[in-house]
C-alpha positions in Angstrom: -74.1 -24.0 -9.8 -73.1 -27.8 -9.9 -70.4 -29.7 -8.4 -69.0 -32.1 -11.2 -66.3 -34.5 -11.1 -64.8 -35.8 -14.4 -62.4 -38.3 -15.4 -60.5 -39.2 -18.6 -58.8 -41.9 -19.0 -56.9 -42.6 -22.2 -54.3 -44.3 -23.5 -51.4 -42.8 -21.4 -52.9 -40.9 -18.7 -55.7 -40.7 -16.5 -56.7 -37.3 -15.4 -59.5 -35.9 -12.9 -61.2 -32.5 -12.5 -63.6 -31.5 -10.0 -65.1 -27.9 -10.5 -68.0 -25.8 -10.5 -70.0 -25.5 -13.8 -72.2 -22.7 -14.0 -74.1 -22.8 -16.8 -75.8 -19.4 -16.6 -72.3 -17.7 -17.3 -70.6 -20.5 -19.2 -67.9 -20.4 -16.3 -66.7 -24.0 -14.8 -64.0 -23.1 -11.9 -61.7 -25.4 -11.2 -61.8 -27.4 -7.6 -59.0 -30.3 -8.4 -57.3 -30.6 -11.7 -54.4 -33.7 -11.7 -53.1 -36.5 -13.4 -51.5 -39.7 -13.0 -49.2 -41.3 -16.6 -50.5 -44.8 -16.2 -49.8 -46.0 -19.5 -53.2 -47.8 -19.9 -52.2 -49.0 -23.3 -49.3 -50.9 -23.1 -49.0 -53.5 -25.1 -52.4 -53.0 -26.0 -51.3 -52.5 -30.2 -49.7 -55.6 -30.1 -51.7 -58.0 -27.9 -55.6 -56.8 -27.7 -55.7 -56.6 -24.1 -55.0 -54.6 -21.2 -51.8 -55.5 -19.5 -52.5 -56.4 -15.7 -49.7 -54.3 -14.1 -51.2 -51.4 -16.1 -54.7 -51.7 -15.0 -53.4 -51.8 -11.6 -51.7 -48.4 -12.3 -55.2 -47.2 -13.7 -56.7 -48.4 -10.6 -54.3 -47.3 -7.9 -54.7 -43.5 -9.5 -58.8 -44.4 -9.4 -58.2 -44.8 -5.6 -56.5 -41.5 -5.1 -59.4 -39.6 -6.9 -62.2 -41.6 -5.1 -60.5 -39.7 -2.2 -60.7 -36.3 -3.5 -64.3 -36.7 -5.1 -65.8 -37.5 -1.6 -63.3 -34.8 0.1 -64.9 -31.9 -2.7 -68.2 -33.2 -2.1 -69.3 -33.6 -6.1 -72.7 -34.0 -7.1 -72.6 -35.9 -10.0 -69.3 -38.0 -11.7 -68.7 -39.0 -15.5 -66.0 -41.3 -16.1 -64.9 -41.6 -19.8 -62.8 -44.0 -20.9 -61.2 -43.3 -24.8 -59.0 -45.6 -27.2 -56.8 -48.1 -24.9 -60.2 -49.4 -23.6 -62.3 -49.2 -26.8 -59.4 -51.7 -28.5 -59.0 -53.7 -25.5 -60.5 -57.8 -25.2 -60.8 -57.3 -21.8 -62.2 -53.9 -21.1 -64.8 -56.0 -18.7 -62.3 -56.7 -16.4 -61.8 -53.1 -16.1 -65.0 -51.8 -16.0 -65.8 -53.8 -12.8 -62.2 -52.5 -11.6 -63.7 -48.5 -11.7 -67.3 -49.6 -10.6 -65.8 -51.2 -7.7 -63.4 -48.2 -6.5 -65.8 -44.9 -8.0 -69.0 -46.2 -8.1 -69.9 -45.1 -11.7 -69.4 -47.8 -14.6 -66.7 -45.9 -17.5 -68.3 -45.4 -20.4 -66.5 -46.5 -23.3 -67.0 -43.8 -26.0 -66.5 -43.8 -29.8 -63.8 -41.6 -31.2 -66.7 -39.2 -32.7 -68.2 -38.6 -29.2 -64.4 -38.5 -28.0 -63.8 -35.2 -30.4 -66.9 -33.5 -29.4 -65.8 -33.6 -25.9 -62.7 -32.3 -26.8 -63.9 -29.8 -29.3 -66.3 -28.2 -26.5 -63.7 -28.4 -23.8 -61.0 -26.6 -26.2 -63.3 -23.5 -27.7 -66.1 -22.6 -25.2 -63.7 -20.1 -23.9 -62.3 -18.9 -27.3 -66.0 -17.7 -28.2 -66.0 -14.0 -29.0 -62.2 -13.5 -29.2 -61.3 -11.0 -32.0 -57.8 -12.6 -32.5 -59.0 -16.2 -33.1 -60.9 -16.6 -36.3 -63.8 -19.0 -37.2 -63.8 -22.1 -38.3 -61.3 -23.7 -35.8 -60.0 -27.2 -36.3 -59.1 -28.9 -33.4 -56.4 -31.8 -33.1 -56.1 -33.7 -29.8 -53.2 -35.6 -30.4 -53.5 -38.9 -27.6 -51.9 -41.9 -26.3 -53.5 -44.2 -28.9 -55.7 -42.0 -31.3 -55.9 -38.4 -33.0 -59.0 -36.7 -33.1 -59.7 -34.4 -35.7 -62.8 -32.0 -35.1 -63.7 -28.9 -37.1 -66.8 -26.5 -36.1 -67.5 -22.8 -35.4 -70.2 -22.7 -32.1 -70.7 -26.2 -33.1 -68.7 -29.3 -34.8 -69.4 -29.9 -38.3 -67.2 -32.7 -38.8 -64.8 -35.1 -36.9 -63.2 -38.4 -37.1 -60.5 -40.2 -35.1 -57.9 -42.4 -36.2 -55.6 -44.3 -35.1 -52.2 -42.3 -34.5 -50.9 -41.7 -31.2 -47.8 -41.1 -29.2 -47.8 -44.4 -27.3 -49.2 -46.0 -30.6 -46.8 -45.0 -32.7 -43.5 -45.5 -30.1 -44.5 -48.8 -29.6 -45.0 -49.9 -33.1 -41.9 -48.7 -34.4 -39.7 -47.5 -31.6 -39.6 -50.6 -29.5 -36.6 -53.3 -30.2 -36.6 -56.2 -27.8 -38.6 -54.0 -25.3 -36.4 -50.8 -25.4 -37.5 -47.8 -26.9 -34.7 -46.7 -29.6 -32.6 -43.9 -28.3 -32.4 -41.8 -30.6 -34.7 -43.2 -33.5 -33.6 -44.1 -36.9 -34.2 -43.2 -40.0 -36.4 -45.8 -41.2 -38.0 -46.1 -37.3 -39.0 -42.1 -38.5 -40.0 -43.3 -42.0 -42.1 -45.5 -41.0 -43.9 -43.3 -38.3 -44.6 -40.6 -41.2 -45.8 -43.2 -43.2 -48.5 -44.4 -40.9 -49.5 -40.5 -39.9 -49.7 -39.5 -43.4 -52.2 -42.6 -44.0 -54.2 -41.7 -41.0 -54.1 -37.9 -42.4 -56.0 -39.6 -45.9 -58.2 -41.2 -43.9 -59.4 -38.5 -41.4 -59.7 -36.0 -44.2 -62.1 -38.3 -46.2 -64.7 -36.5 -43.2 -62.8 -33.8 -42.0 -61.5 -30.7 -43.9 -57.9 -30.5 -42.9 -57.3 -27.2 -45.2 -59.2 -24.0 -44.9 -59.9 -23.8 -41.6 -58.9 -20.6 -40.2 -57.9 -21.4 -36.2 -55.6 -24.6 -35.9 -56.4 -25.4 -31.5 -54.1 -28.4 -30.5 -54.6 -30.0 -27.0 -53.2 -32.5 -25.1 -49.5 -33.8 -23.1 -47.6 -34.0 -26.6 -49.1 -30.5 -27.7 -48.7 -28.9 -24.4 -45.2 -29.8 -24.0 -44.2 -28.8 -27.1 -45.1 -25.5 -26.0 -43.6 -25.8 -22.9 -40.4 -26.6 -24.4 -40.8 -23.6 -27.4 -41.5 -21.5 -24.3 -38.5 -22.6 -22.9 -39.9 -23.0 -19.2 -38.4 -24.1 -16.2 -41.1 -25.9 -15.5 -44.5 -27.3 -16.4 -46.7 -23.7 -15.9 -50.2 -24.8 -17.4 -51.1 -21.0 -17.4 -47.9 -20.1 -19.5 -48.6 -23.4 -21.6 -53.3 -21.8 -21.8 -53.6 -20.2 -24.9 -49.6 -19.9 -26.6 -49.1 -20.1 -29.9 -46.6 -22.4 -31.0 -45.2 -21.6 -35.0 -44.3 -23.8 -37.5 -40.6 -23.3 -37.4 -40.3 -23.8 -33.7 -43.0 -27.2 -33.9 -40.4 -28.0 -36.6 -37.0 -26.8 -34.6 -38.1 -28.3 -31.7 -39.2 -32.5 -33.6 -35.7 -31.9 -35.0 -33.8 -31.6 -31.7 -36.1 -34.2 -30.2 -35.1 -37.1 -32.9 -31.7 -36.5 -32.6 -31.8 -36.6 -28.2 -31.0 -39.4 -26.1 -33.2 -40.3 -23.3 -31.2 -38.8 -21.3 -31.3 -35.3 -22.9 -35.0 -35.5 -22.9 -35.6 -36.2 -19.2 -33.2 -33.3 -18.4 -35.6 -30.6 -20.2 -37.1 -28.9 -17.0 -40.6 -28.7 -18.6 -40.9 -32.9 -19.5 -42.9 -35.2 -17.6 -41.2 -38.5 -16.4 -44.3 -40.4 -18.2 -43.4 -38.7 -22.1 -39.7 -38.9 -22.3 -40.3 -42.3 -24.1 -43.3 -40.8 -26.2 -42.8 -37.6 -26.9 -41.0 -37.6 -30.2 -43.8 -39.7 -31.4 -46.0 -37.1 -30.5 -44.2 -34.0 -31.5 -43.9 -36.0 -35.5 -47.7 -36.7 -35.6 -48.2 -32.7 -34.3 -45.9 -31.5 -37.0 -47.2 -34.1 -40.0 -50.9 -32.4 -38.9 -49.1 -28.3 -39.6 -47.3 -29.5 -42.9 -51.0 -31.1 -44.5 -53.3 -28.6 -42.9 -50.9 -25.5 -43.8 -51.3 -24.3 -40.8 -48.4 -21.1 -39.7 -49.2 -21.9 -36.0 -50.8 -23.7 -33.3 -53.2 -22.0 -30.3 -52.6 -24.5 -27.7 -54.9 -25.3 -24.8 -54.7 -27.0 -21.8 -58.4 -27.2 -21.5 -59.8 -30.0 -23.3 -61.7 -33.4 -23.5 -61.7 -33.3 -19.4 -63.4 -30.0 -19.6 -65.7 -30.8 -22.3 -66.5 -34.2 -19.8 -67.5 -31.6 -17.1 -69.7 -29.3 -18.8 -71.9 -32.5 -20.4 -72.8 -33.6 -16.7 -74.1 -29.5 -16.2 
């Protein structure tokens, strides 16, 4: 048994999980499971760099988990960073931020590495499940990229490109630094446009029909689920493993463009951190059903962070 600490921080979020992996069974227990909307990425699409009030987000939320790494006593930590700090001219200046606080440099890994994670973290648990044929494709739908991953005990293809809920919102969304409320029209056009391209371009490596298991992970994914399950509040082990249809995916996007910010902080389930993003999100999830043809989505709540741990095991 191994104590591990992971971290993952994207484009939107960082999150933290300390547990114990035991290889033998395949089992990793949760310890500490949180996460902090930080919103790594702003601006990041439209200047190349990482904002400084943002890294000091980032950072503050690094100083909280120092605390509960040291109180769990973990062995051995892996801190991944994903797209914000790939794109980002001054990823440097963050780098020396988390080696100063944690003590472990963030490795800054490429989108392919990215969907391996999140493939392993998604489907070691679905192994051997009679209701949930082979091959799955996994979407991880993020703050700044997509990843696409298909495999059955293994990945045998993925690619990530560049489509994302905070992405997308501020590209077409934002008008003199407020997000449109509710979008229009063209605003929506625009954002199809863009996932559609992305779609011809991850399915140049990835086969987006055929597959058998659509697995979607992931705030955007997850909430959507939270909302078709009509919950009163955010229950991740409602959320683990429900299956989301097309018509509700579709229902739901609908209701979603059409909402004020108002009406989307009021449903009980949303986190204060996706109000702005969310029908981003929810767009890119239901552009991914209508190419792949896929009836419904199996969603998970465990995912890159989990697929973090088991590679320190």
């Amino acid at each position: 048994m191994t104590r591990v600490a992971a971290i993952d921080c994207g484009t939107n979020s960082i999150r933290l999980l300390v547990a114990d992996a035991d290889p033998a069974t395949g089992e990793l227990t949760d310890l500490d499971r949180r996460m902090h909307i930080v919103r790594l990425g702003q601006g990041v699409d439209r200047t190349g760099r990482l904002a400084p009030e943002a890294l000091e987000r980032t950072f503050a939320a690094c100083r909280e988990y120092a605390g509960v790494i040291k109180e769990h006593g973990a062995e051995r930590i892996r801190f991944v960073a994903t797209s914000a700090s790939r794109d980002a001219e001054n990823r440097d200046e963050f780098v020396r931020g988390v080696v100063d606080i944690l003590g472990v440099e963030p490795e800054v890994i490429s989108g392919d590495q990215e969907a391996e994670f999140s493939f392993i973290g998604a489907t070691k648990e679905l192994t051997g499940r009679d209701d949930l044929a082979k091959p799955y494709l996994v979407v991880d739908i993020g703050g700044g990229s997509t990843e696409f991953v298909v495999g059955d005990d293994r990945v045998t293809a993925a690619r990530s490109v560049d489509i994302g809920c905070v992405r997308m919102t501020e590209r077409h969304l934002v008008h003199e630094g407020t997000v449109s409320d509710p979008p229009t029209l063209g605003q929506v056009t625009a954002i199809r446009a863009d996932v559609e391209a992305a779609l011809d371009l991850a399915e140049e490596t990835v086969p987006l029909t055929g597959t058998a298991t659509l697995v979607g992970l992931a705030g955007t994914v997850t909430t959507v689920a939270a909302i078709a399950l009509d919950l009163a509040e955010y229950d991740p082990a409602a959320i683990h493993h429900s299956r989301v249809t097309f018509e509700q995916v579709q229902d739901i996007t609908g209701r979603l463009l059409t909402s004020t910010h108002a009406e989307r902080t009021a449903i009980p389930a949303m986190h204060p951190g996706r109000v702005d993003v969310i029908t981003s999100g929810a767009l890119i999830l239901l552009e991914v059903m209508k190419r792949t043809g896929a009836r419904e989505v199996v969603v998970s709540e465990h995912d890159i962070l989990d697929g973090i741990g088991w590679s320190i095991a």
